[in-house]
N, C-alpha and C positions, 0 to 999 in steps of 0.2 A: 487348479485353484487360483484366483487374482491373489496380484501380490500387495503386500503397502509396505508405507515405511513404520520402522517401530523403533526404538529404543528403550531400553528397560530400566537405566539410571540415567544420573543426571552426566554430563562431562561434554567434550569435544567432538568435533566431526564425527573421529572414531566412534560412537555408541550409537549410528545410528546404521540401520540394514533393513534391506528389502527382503522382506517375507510371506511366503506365502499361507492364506488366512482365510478365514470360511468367508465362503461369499454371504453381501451384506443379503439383508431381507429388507424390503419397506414395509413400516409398518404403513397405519390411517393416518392418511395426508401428507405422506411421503414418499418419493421417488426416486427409484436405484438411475444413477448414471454412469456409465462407461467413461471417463476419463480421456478429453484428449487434451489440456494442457493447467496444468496449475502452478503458481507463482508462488516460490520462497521469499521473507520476508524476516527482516529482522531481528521483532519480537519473535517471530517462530525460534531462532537463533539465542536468544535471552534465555526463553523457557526452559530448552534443552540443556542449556546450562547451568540451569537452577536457577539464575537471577534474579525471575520476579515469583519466585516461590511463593514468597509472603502473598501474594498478589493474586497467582496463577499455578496454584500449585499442582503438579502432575500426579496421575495413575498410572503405576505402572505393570505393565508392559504399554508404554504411552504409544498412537500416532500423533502427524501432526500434519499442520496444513487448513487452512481456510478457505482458498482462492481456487474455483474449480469452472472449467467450462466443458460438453462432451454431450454426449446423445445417449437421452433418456431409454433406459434399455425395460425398465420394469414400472409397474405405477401400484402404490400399495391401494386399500380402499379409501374411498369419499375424496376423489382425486381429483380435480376439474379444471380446465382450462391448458391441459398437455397431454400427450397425445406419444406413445410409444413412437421410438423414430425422431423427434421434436429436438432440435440442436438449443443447446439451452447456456448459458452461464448463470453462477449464481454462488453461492456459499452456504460453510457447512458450521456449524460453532463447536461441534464436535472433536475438532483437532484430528481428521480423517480425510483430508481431498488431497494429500499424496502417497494417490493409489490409484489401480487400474478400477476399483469400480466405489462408489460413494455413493450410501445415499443420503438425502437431505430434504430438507422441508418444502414442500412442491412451491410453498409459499416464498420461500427462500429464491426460486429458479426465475431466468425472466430469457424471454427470447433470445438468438442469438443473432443482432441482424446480420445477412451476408457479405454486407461489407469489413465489419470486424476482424481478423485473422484469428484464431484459434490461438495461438500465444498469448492477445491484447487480450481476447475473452478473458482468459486465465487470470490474468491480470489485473484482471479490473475492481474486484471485490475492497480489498483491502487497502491498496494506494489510493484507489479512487474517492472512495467515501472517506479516509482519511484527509484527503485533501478537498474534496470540498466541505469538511469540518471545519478545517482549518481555518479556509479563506471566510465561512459563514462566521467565524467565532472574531474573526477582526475587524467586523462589520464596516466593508471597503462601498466608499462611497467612490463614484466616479469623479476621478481628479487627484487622489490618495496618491501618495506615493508609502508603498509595501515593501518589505526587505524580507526575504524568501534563505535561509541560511540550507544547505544541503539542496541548492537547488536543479540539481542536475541529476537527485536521488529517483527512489523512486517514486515517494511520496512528490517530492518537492517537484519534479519537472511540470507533474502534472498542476500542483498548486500555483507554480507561475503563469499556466496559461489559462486556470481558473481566474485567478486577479485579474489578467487582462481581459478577460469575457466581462467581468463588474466593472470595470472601466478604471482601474487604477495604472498607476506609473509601476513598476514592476523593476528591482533591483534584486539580483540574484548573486548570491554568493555559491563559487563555484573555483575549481582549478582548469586553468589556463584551458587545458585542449578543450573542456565543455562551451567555453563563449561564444563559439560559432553558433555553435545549436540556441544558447540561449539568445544568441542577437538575429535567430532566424525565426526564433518566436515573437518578437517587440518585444525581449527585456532587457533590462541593463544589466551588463555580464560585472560584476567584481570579486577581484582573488582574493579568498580568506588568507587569513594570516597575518601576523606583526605590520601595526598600520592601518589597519582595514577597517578602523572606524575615523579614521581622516578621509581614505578612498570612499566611504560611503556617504561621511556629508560632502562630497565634493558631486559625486553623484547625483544627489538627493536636493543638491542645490539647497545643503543648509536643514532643510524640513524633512523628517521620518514622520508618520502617521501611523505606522504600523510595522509590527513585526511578525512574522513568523518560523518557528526556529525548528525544522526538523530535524535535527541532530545531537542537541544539547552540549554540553564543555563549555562554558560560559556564554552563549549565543541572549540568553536571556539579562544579566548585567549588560551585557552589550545594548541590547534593545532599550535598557531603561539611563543607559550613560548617552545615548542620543536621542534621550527626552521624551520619548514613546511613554505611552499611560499605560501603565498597569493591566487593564481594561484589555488592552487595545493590543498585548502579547499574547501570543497563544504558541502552544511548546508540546512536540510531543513527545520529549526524550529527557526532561530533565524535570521531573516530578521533583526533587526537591524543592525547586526554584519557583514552582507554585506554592506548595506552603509560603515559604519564606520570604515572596514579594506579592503575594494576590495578581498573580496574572495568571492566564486560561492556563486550562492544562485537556482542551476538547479534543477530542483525534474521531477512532474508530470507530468507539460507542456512541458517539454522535451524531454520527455520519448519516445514518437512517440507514434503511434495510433495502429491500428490491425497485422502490422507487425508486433513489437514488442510481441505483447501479444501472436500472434500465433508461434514467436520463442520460447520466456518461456515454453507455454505449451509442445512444441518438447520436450525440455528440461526436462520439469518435466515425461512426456512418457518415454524418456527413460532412468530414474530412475540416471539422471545429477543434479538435483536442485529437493528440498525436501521444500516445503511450512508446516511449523507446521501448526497443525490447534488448537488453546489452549480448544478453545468450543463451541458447537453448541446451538442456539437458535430457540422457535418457531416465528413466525413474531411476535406472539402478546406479549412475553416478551421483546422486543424490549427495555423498560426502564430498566430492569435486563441486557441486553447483555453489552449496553452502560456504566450501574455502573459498572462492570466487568473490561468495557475498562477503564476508569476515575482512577478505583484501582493505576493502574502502574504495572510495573513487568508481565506482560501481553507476555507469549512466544509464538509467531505467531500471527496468527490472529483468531478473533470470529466474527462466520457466523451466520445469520439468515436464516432459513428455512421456505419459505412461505407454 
């Protein structure tokens, strides 16, 4: 029998285990995939905890997981344009792609090109279309200068080199050892922390145009204490801070669906956008990958490998 992840209540790493579960079935206009790499993500991390219960709340015996790429092993009816064998990434809204076999909405699936690695595939779903929500929602005109907070995450690395494709100036808040990476993409590396909105108008030569805040903890006053509009902040982590000032609160769901994700990949083909990958798991360390993510300081993203 394939196995997946499950947890039955809400709590820490501990409540979550590999189990083995009836193999899925496709239904009409959906396709079973064999699993070869899916990406843990934050909010996956929230839910489990109960956090955005109000929000997201779980069933349980819950899976979890979004972010899937792997080779179509089954095809339900009224199926078109895949083909059993067909190497594919794409995503599942089901809270089921860590696991060895997933299915998902054929419409969902988008090619996988061969220059891609199989990790990045896995990857690409959720950070991807999160970030270019992001950079769409701050509407960067060429010449902007952008402030990218968590940018070495795994949302945010990518959203930095989204900004620089729209032609803006690109200021990335990050800790010391990421600057390299960030100053090997064109951005401008600055250390968060006490100060670091002196470090950023010094940077910014005075003028913010925008912000973008993947992380939330005050990132958003921040934005508006160096004169940023309202408008012109978008946040994916501190939903308060949209009520209470009207700036964006756009991420995932706005990201778009398979279109999207089969531009990024174009992208990352042709060596335009660089997905880190910090490190690989097997499925069944599943509660190792997740304390990895919880750490922080986490540069790109950690995949599990069923």
């Amino acid at each position: 029998m394939p196995r997946a992840v499950r947890f039955e209540n809400y709590g820490d790493v501990d409540v979550l285990g590999v189990v083995e579960v009836p193999r899925p079935v496709p239904g009409p206009g959906h396709a079973l995939v064999r699993v070869r790499a899916t990406a843990i993500n934050p909010g996956e991390a929230k839910i489990r905890e109960g956090a955005l219960h109000d929000r997201f709340p779980a069933t349980f015996p819950s899976g979890q997981g979004s972010d899937l790429a792997g080779v179509v092993e089954e095809l339900g009816q009224d199926v078109h344009g895949l083909d059993v064998g067909d190497e594919v990434l794409g995503f599942t809204d089901e809270r089921a792609a860590h696991a060895e076999l997933v299915v998902a909405p054929a419409e969902d699936l988008v090619p996988r090109p061969p220059a891609v690695p199989w990790e990045v595939a896995g990857s690409l779903y959720v950070a991807g279309t999160t970030a270019a929500a992001v950079v769409r929602a701050v509407e960067l005109k060429a010449g902007d200068c952008v402030v990218v907070s968590g940018a070495a995450g795994g949302v945010g690395s990518i959203a930095v080199q989204l900004a620089r494709h729209a032609g803006a100036r690109v200021i990335g808040l990050a800790s010391e050892v990421n600057h390299h990476w960030l100053e090997s993409h064109g951005i401008v590396p600055v250390t968060y922390g006490e100060g670091v909105a002196e470090r950023i108008r010094a940077a910014a030569n005075g003028v913010v145009d925008a912000f973008i805040d993947c992380i939330g903890g005050g990132y958003v006053e921040l934005a508006l204490e160096l004169g940023v509009a309202p408008e012109r902040i978008d946040t994916i982590a501190d939903f308060a801070a949209v009520q209470k000032h009207g700036v964006k609160g756009e991420g995932n769901a706005m990201g778009g669906g398979a279109p999207t994700l089969a531009e990024l990949a174009g992208l990352v083909a042709d060596g335009r956008l660089e997905v880190p990958i910090a490190r690989t798991y097997p499925l069944s360390e599943v509660r190792a990958a997740f304390r990895e993510l919880d750490s922080g300081h986490v540069h790109g993203k950690i995949v599990l490998r069923p």
